[in-house]
C-alpha positions in Angstrom: 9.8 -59.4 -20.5 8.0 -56.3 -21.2 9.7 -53.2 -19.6 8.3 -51.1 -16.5 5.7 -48.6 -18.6 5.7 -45.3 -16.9 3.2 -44.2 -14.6 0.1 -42.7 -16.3 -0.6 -39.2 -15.1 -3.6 -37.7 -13.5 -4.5 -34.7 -15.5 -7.6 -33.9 -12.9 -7.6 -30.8 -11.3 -8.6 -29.5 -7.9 -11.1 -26.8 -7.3 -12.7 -25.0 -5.0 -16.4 -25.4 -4.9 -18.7 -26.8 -8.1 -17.1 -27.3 -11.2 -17.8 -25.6 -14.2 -16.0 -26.4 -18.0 -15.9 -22.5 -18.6 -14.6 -21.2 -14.8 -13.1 -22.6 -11.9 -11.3 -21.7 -8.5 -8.4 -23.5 -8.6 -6.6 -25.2 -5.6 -3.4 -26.9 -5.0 -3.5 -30.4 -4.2 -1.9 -31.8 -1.4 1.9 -32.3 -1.3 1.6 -36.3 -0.9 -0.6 -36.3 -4.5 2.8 -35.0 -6.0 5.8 -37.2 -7.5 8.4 -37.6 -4.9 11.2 -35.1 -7.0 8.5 -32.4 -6.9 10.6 -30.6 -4.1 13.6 -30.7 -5.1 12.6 -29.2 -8.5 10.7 -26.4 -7.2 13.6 -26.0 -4.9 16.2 -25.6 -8.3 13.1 -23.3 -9.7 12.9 -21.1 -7.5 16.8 -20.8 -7.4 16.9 -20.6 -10.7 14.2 -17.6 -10.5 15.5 -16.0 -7.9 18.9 -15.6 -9.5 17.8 -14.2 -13.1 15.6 -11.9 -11.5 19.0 -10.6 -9.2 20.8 -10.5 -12.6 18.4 -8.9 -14.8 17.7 -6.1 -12.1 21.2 -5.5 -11.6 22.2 -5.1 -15.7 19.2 -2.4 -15.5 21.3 -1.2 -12.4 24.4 -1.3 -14.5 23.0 0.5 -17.7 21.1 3.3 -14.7 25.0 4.1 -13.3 26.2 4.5 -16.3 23.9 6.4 -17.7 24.3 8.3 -15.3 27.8 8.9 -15.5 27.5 9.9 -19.2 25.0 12.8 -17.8 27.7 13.9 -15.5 30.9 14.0 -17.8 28.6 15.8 -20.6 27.7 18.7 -17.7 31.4 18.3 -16.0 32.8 18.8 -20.1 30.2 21.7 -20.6 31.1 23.4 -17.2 34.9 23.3 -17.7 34.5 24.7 -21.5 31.8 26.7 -21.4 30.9 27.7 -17.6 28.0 26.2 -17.3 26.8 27.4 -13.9 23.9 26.5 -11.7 21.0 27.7 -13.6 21.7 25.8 -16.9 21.8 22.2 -14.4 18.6 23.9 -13.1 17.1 24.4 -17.0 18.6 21.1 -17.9 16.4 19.2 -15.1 13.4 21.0 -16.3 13.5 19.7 -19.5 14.6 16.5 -18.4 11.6 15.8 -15.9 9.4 17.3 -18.5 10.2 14.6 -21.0 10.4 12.0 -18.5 7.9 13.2 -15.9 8.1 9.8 -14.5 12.0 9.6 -13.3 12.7 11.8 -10.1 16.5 11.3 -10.4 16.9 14.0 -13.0 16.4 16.8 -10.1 18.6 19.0 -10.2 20.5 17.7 -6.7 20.6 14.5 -8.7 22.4 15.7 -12.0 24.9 17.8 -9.8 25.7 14.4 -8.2 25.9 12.9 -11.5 28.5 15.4 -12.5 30.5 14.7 -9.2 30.7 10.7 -9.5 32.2 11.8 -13.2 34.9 14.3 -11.9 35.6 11.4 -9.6 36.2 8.4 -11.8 37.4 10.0 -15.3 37.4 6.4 -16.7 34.6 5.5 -17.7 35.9 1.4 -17.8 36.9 1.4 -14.2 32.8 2.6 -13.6 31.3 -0.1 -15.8 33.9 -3.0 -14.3 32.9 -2.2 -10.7 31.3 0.6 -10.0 27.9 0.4 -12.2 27.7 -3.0 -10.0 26.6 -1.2 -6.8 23.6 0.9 -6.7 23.6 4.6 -7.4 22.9 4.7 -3.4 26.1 2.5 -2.6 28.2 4.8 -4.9 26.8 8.4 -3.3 27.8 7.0 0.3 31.6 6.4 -1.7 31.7 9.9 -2.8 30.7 11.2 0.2 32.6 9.2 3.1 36.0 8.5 1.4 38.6 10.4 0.1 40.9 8.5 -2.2 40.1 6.6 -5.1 41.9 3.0 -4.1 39.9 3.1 -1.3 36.5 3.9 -3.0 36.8 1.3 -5.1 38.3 -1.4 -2.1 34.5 -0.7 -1.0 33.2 -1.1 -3.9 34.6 -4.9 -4.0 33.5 -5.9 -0.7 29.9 -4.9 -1.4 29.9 -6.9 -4.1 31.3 -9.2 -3.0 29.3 -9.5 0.7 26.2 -8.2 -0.5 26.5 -4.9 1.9 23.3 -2.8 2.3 24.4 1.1 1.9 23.7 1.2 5.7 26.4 -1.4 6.3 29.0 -0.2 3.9 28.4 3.0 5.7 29.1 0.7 9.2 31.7 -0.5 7.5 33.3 3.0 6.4 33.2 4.0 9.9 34.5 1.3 11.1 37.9 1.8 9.0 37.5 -1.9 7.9 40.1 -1.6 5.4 42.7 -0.2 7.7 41.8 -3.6 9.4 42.1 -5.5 7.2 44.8 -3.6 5.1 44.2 -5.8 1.7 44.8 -4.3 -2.1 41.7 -5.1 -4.4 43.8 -6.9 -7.6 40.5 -8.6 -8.9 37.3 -7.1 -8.7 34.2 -9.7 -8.1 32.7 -10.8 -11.6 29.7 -12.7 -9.5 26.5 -11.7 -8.3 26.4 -10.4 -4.8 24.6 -13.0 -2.8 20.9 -13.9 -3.4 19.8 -13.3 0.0 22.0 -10.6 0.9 21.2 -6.9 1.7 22.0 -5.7 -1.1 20.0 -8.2 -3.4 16.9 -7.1 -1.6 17.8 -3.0 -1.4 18.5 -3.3 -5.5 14.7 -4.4 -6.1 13.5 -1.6 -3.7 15.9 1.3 -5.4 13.0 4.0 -6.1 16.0 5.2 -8.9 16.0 2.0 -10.6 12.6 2.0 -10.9 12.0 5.5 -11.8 14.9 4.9 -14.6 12.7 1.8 -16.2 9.8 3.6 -16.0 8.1 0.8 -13.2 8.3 2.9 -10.6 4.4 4.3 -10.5 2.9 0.3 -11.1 5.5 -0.9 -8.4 4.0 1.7 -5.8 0.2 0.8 -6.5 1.6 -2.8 -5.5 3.1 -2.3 -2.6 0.2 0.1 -1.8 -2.5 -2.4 -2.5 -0.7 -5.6 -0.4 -0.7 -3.4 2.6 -4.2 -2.3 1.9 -4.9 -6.1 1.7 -3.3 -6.7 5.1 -4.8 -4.2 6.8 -8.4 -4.9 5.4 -8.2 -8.5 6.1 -6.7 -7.9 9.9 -9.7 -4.8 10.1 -12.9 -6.9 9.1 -12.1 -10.1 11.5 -11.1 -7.8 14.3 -14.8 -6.2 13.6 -16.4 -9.6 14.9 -19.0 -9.1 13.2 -19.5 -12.6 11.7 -16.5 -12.0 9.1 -14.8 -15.3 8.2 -11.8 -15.2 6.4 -11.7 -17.6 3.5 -8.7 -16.6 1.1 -6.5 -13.9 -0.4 -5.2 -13.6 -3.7 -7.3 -16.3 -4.7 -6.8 -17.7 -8.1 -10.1 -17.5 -10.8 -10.0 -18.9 -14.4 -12.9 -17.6 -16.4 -12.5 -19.1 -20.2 -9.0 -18.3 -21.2 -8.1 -15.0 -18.5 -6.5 -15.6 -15.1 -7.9 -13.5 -12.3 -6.8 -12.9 -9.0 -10.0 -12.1 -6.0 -8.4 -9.5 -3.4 -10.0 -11.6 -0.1 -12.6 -13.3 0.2 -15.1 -13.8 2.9 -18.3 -15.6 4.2 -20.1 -13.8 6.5 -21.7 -16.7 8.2 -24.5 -14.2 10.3 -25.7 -12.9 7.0 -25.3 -16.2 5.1 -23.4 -15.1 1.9 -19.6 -14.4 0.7 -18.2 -11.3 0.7 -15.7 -10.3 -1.9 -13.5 -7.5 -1.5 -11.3 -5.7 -4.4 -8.8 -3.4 -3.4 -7.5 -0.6 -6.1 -4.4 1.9 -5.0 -5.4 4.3 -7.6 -9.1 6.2 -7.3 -12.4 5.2 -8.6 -12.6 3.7 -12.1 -16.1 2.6 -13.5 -14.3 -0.2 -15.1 -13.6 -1.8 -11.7 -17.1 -2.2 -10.7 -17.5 -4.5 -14.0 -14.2 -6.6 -12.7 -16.0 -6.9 -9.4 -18.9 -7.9 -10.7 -17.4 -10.4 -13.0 -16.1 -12.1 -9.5 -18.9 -11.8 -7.7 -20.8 -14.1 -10.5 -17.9 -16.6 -10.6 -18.4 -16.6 -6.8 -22.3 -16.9 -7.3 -21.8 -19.7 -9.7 -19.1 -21.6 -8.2 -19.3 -21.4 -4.2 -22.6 -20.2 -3.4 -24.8 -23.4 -1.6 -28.6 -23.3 -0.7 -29.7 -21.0 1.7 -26.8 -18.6 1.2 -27.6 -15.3 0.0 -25.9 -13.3 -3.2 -22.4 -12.3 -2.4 -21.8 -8.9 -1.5 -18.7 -6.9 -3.0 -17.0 -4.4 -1.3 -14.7 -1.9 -3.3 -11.9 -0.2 -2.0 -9.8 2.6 -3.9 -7.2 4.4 -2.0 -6.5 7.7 -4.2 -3.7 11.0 -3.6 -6.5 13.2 -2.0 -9.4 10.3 -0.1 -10.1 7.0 0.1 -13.3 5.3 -1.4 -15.2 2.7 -0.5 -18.3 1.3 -1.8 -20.3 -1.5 -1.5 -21.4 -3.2 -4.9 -24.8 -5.2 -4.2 -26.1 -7.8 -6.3 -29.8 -7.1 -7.1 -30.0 -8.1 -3.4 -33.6 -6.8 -2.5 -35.5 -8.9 -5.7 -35.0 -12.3 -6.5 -34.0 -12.4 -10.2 -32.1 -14.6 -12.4 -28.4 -15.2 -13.4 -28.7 -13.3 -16.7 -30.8 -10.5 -14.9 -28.2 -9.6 -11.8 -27.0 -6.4 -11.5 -24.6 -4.6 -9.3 -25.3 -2.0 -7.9 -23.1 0.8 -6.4 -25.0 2.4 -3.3 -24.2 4.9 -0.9 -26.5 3.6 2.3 -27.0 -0.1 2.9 -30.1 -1.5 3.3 -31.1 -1.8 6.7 -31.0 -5.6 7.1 -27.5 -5.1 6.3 -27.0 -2.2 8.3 -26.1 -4.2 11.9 -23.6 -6.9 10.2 -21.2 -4.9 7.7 -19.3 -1.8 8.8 -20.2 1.7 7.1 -18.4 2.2 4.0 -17.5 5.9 6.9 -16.1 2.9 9.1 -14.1 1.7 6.6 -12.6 5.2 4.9 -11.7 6.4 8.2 -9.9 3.3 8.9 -8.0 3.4 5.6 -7.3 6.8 6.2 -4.8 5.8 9.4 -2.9 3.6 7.1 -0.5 6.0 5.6 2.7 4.1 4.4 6.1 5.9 4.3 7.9 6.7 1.2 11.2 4.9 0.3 13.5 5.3 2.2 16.1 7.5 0.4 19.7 9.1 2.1 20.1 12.3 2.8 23.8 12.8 1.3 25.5 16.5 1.6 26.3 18.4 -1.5 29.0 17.1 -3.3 32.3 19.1 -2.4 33.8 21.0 -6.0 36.6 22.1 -6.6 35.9 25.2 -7.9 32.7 27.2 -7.8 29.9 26.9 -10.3 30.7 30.3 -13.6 27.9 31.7 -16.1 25.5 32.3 -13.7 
């Protein structure tokens, strides 16, 4: 008797709209289409994800603390045999920020700290066993808050080991938790705090991590840019101004390149899609070619009869305005495929004038969406025992 041959799989793809061999918007077919152990291995994936990413961002953590420790002991060594005062730390961050313009913790408050966690904890093996496990946040709220070294380091362990925020080891502090609980740390935690704790989340957010690694700049336009994305979509259907939302972040393959479409529209009063690319940096020409590359996928693959061209909308958010533009398909001719053009204007054509907002509506909109920096402690000067020589 012939044995059970496995079940053939269905290679076919969803899309959205007409397919094309060369370009397609993908879309993700319904759970009940999927093999019955589909959840539970996107449930060990995303485990599995979740974790590396919590230990690969805490060994950059690790090499970060250290790192900075090294900084302090060679000032601390330099002070105590030389008297190196105040100005040299302030010469010393100069030349540091200027060859690293990128990292902000080499300010001179920042390498005065670094020299205090190093007078602090002489060993360097007791830093990189526990201490270079906690951000550089956690170990500033030790220095500052505690007095003793067993007990610095008993908080060090229960972060770890509970995944403690700094604003909860701060609680926790005040709280005199380890009079409380009056336990000796013997073994120090070896694991990762836990994946969903506090302090998993703060280490991805630590503005010094990512200053150290150099990420911190890309990181900002991408936080920037998802809130711009929120606050367009939520602005343009509040308008009600025949705005129909129809997806963000969509997915486009064009040959062999992966693009992502900001949101997407159809504007069901004007009878076309509207595409809408956000950028957190200012104007590039380059983006008005990216737009214009998805507003011919959209063309190609979603427009029916009777609708229109699709109308982009381009958003750049820079340091000193924000921009917006419209980009406009060769919208007043009928041409062909290989003849479209996009167009940057500066007024819209009048039968456009009474559906879409003014690209004024839409800077001084943007404009009230200011996002806050990072949060980031405001920690007294560290105490020293004695004062700063060689000024």
């Amino acid at each position: 008797m012939a044995g059970k041959q496995p079940k053939k799989a269905d290679d076919s793809r969803r899309g959205i709209g007409r397919a094309r061999p060369e370009a397609m918007l993908p879309a993700s077919p319904p759970l009940h289409d999927l093999p019955s152990d589909y959840l539970g291995l996107l449930q060990d994936l995303k485990q599995r994800i979740g974790t590396e990413r919590l230990r690969v961002t805490l060994a950059a953590n690790a090499a970060m603390v250290l790192l900075y420790w090294d900084i302090g002991q060679a000032i601390l060594q330099r002070q105590q045999r030389e008297g190196w005062g105040a100005k040299v730390i302030d010469r010393l961050s100069a030349d540091l920020r200027e060859a690293f313009p990128d990292m902000q913790g080499l300010s001179p408050r920042n390498l005065k700290y670094m020299r205090a966690f190093a007078e602090a904890w002489p060993d360097r093996a007791i830093v990189q066993a526990t201490l270079a496990q906690i951000t550089w946040y956690h170990n500033l709220a030790l220095l500052e808050r505690l007095k003793t070294p067993e007990e610095r380091l008993w908080y060090a362990a229960k972060t770890i080991e509970n995944g403690w925020s700094r604003d909860i080891l701060t609680l926790q502090i005040a709280g005199r938790l380890h009079h409380r609980q009056g336990k000796a740390v013997t073994n120090f935690p070896t694991a990762l705090p836990p994946a969903d704790s506090d302090m998993a989340a703060q280490v991805f957010k630590d503005p010094y991590l990512f200053d150290f690694l150099g990420t911190a700049d890309p990181r900002r336009e991408r936080e920037v840019e998802r809130a711009l994305i929120d606050h367009v979509e939520r602005f343009l259907l509040e308008l009600g101004q025949g705005f129909a939302f129809v997806g963000r972040q969509k997915a486009l393959e064009v040959g062999d390149s992966d693009f992502v479409i900001d949101l997407l529209f159809y504007h069901y009063i004007l009878r076309c899609f509207v595409v809408v690319e956000l950028k957190a940096v200012p104007f590039d020409p380059a983006f008005v070619g990216q737009l214009n590359l998805y507003l011919s996928a959209v063309d190609d693959l979603l427009r029916q009869p009777g609708d229109k061209l699709t109308i982009g909308l381009l958003l750049c958010k820079g340091k000193d305005r924000t921009v917006a533009e419209y980009a406009l398909r060769g919208f007043q001719k009928p041409i062909g495929v290989a003849d479209w053009e996009t167009q940057i204007v500066t007024a819209l054509p009048e039968e456009l004038q009474a559906s879409l907002p003014t690209v004024e509506q839409i800077e001084a909109e943007l404009q009230r969406l200011e996002l806050p920096p990072p949060p980031a402690p405001k920690p007294k000067k560290p105490g020293r025992k004695k004062k700063d020589g060689g000024e």
